[in-house]
C-alpha positions, -999 to 999 in steps of 0.1 A, spaced: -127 -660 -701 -94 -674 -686 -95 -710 -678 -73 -721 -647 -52 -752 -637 -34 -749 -611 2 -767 -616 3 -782 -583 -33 -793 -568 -54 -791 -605 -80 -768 -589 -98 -746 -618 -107 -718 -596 -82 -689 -595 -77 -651 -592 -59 -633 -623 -43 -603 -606 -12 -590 -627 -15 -584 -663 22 -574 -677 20 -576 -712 29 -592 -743 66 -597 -739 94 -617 -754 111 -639 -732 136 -622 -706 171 -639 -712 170 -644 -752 193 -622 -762 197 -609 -796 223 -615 -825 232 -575 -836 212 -579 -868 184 -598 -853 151 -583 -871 125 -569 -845 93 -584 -865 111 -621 -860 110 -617 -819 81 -635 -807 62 -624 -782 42 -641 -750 20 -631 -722 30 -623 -692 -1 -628 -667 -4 -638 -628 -27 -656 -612 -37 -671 -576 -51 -706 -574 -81 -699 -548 -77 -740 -533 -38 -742 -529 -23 -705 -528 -1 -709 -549 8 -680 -572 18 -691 -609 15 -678 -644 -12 -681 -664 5 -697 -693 43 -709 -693 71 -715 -723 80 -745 -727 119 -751 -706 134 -762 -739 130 -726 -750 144 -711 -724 171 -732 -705 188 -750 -735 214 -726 -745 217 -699 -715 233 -673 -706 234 -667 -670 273 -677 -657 269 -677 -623 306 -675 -614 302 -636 -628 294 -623 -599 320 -621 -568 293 -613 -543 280 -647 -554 310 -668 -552 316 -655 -521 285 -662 -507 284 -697 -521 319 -704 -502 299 -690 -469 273 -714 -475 292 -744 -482 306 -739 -446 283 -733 -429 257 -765 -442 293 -791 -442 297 -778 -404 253 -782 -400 251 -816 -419 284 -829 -404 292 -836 -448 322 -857 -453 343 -874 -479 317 -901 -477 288 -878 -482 271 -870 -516 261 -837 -526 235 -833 -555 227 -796 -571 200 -791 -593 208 -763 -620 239 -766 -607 248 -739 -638 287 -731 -639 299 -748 -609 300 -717 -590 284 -738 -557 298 -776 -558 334 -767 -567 341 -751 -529 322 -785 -518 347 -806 -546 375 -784 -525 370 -797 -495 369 -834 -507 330 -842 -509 319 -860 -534 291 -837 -559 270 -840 -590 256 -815 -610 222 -813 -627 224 -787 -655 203 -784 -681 222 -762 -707 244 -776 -725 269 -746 -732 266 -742 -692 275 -774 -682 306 -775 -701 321 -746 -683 314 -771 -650 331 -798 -661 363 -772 -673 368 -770 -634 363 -803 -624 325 -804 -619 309 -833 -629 276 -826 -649 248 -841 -658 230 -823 -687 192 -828 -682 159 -814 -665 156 -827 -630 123 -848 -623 115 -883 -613 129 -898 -644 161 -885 -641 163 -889 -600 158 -926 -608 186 -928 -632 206 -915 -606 200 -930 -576 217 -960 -573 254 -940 -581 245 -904 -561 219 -910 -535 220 -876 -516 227 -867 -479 223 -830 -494 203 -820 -526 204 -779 -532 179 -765 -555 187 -724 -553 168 -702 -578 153 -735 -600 121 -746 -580 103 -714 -595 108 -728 -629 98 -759 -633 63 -764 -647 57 -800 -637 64 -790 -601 47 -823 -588 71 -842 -607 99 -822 -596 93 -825 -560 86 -864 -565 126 -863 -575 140 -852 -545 118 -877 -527 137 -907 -550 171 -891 -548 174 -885 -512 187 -904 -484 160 -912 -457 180 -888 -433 195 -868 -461 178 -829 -465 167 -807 -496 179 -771 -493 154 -752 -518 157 -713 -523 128 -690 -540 126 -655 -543 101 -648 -509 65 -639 -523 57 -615 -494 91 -595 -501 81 -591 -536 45 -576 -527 59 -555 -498 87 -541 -521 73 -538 -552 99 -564 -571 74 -567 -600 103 -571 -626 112 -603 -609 80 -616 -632 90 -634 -660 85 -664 -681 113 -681 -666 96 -679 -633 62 -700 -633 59 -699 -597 59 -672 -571 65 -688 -541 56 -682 -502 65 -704 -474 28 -715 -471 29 -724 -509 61 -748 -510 48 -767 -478 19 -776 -500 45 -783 -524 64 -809 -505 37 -825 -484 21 -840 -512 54 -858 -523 63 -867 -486 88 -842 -474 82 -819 -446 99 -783 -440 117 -783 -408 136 -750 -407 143 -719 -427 164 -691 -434 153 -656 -443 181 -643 -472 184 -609 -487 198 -625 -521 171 -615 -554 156 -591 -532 145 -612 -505 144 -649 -501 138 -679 -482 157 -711 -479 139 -737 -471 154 -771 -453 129 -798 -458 137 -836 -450 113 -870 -455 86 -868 -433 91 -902 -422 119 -887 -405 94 -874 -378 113 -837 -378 97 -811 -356 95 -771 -376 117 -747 -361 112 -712 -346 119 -698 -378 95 -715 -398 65 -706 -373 73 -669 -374 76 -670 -411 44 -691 -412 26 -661 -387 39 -632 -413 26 -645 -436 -4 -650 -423 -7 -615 -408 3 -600 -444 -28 -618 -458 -5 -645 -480 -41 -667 -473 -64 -646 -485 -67 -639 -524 -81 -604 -519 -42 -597 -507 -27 -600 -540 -57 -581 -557 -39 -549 -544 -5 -554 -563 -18 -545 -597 -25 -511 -590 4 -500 -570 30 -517 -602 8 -495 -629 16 -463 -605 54 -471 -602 52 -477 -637 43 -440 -645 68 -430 -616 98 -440 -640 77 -437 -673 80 -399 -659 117 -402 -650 128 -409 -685 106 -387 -701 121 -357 -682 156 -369 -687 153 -368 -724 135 -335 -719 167 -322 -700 189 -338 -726 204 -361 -700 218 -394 -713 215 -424 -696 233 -460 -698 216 -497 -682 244 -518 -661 232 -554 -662 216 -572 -687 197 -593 -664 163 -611 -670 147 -585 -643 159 -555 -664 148 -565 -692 115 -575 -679 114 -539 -660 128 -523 -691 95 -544 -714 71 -535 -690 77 -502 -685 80 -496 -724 111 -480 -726 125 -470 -757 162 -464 -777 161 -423 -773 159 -429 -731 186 -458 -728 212 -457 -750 227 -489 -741 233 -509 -714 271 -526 -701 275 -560 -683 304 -582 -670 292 -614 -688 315 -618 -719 291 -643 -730 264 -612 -734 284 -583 -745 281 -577 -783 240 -588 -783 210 -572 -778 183 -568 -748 150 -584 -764 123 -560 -768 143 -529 -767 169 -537 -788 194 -517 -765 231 -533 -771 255 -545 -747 284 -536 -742 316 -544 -714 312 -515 -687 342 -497 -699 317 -483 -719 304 -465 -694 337 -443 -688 339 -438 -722 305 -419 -729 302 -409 -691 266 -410 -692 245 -381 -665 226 -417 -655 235 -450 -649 206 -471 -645 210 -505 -618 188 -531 -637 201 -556 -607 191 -534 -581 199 -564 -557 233 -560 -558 230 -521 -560 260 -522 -535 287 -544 -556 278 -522 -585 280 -488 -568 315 -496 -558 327 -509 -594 314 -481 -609 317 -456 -583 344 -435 -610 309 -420 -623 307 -396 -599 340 -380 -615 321 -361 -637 287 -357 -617 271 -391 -626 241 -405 -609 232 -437 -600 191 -451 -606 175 -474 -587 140 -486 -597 129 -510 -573 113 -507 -548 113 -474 -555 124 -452 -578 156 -438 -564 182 -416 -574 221 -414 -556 247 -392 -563 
């Protein structure tokens, strides 16, 4: 029998509801003569805490494991440099951010955020804890700090960077300690400065089906309902929101001190009332999405089977931590996937865990001109359509298997 502790309010009554398997952990990429009996192996199970809502794993790896020598570069991807340079406009323009400001990003990775805020003369720190990240900051000017954010560290800080701004995009979902976490941004923010945290949206990811997006590095699953129970408890209150289509489907959250007496906006009472109409407060809700991920599962379990069948070949593009949590999950083995290509230099030449599949640079995929090319980052299905878009030179097919399995000529 499974005993529960929920992370955030310590309650020991909760819902299991997503069992996906003994799997070894999403971004540890293998050395080409890696052994497959030396790969360990943990579970992968989802749970509800019945007191708080809040949707979390039932066991985590420590962050040491997972975060100290990475290999997710950011700066990779145009659509999200260009996106970051959007941002940075928009909140300096919102925030009225100055030469005089301070800016503070937590898993700051690469740089690929602060350095269009270090263009435009504002002051930034980085938070970062990979090493072998961090250093590729500080190559373009970035100034890094190479730790794990939490109230230790936001006290070391805050006499030198005291933040009118603190972004936390795509890190609040995997911190453990989340209570410690939060009390951070409390210490390192300015008593009129704001927190701008982004989280894969929980209802997206049950209304779509983004069941790959479950892996260790992710403890927590987060709805809007869920981080305002996050940050109340440490004093900071969500004022306003933006719905984002990045990681299929998020939400940014703009939270301040609550001492600051900020009414919500609009957008966070309709998001508040979706969720509420989806069932995001009821446990029975998230009972349903166990069934419906076993059925897509056979959906492309099928797929692959009658490729090989046919004697079609197909190739992976992207070895992201969701593709290889999809690719785990699913099962899939070296006779349906013969390898998979990315962009990351700092990936090609390894292994996916679990599979075993290697990596190579997408050239690759013009050289053996596969029948299938298989989107592992179905969320930027778009940018990759158009790179690759040669493919359909010689009758090649694109695969997209979330939410549903999809194939484009």
């Amino acid at each position: 029998m499974t005993s529960y502790c929920c992370r955030l309010c310590g309650s020991a009554s909760g819902e299991t509801f997503l069992d996906l398997g003994t799997v070894p952990l999403a971004n540890s990429l293998l050395k080409p003569d890696a052994a497959a009996d030396d790969e360990p192996r943990h579970a992968l199970r989802v749970w509800i805490c019945r007191d708080c809502l809040l949707v979390q794993l039932e066991s985590s790896v420590a962050p040491e494991q997972i975060f100290s020598d990475y290999v997710y570069f950011s700066s990779m991807s145009p659509q999200t440099l260009a996106r970051s340079e959007r941002y940075v406009d928009c909140v300096c323009a919102r925030l009225g951010l100055t030469s005089c400001s301070q800016v503070v990003e937590i898993g700051s990775n690469d740089g690929y955020l602060l350095r269009f805020f270090r263009q435009r003369g504002i002051p930034v720190l980085g938070i970062e804890p990979a090493a072998n990240i961090a250093r590729a900051a500080e190559a373009i000017g970035v100034p890094t700090k190479v730790a794990f954010f939490n109230a230790e560290t936001a006290l070391s800080l805050r006499d030198r960077y005291s933040a009118d701004l603190i972004i936390a995009n795509n890190v609040f979902a995997h911190v453990p300690d989340i209570n410690n976490f939060v009390r951070g941004l409390t210490l390192l923010l300015k008593p009129g400065g704001t927190v701008h945290i982004e989280v894969p949206h929980l209802l997206r990811l049950i209304d779509e089906l983004e069941f790959d997006t479950i892996y260790h590095e992710h403890v927590f699953y987060f709805s809007l309902l869920s981080v305002e129970a996050a940050l109340s408890r440490q004093g900071l209150l969500v004022y306003d929101l933006e719905l984002l289509p990045t990681h299929g489907g998020s939400i940014r959250v703009h939270a301040a001190h609550q001492s600051a007496g900020r009414a919500p906006s609009r957008n966070v009472l309709r998001v508040r009332q979706a969720e509420h109409d989806a069932g995001l407060n009821r446990v029975e809700t998230y009972c349903g999405l166990s069934p419906a991920v076993a059925a897509a599962k056979m959906k492309l379990t099928g797929f692959f089977s009658t490729a090989a069948r046919e004697g079609k070949t197909i190739a992976g593009y992207s070895a992201s931590a969701k593709g290889i949590s999809l690719l785990n999950y699913v099962g899939v083995e070296a006779r349906f996937v013969d390898y998979v290509v990315d962009r990351s230099p700092h990936k090609q030449g390894l292994r996916l865990p679990g599979t075993h599949l290697p990596i190579y640079p997408p050239e690759r995929v013009f050289e053996t001109r596969p029948d299938y090319l298989l989107i592992l980052s179905w969320n930027i299905k778009d940018e990759v359509m158009d790179q690759m878009s040669a493919i359909r030179a010689w009758g090649g097919k694109f695969v997209i298997p979330i939410p549903k399995l999809t194939i484009l000529p």
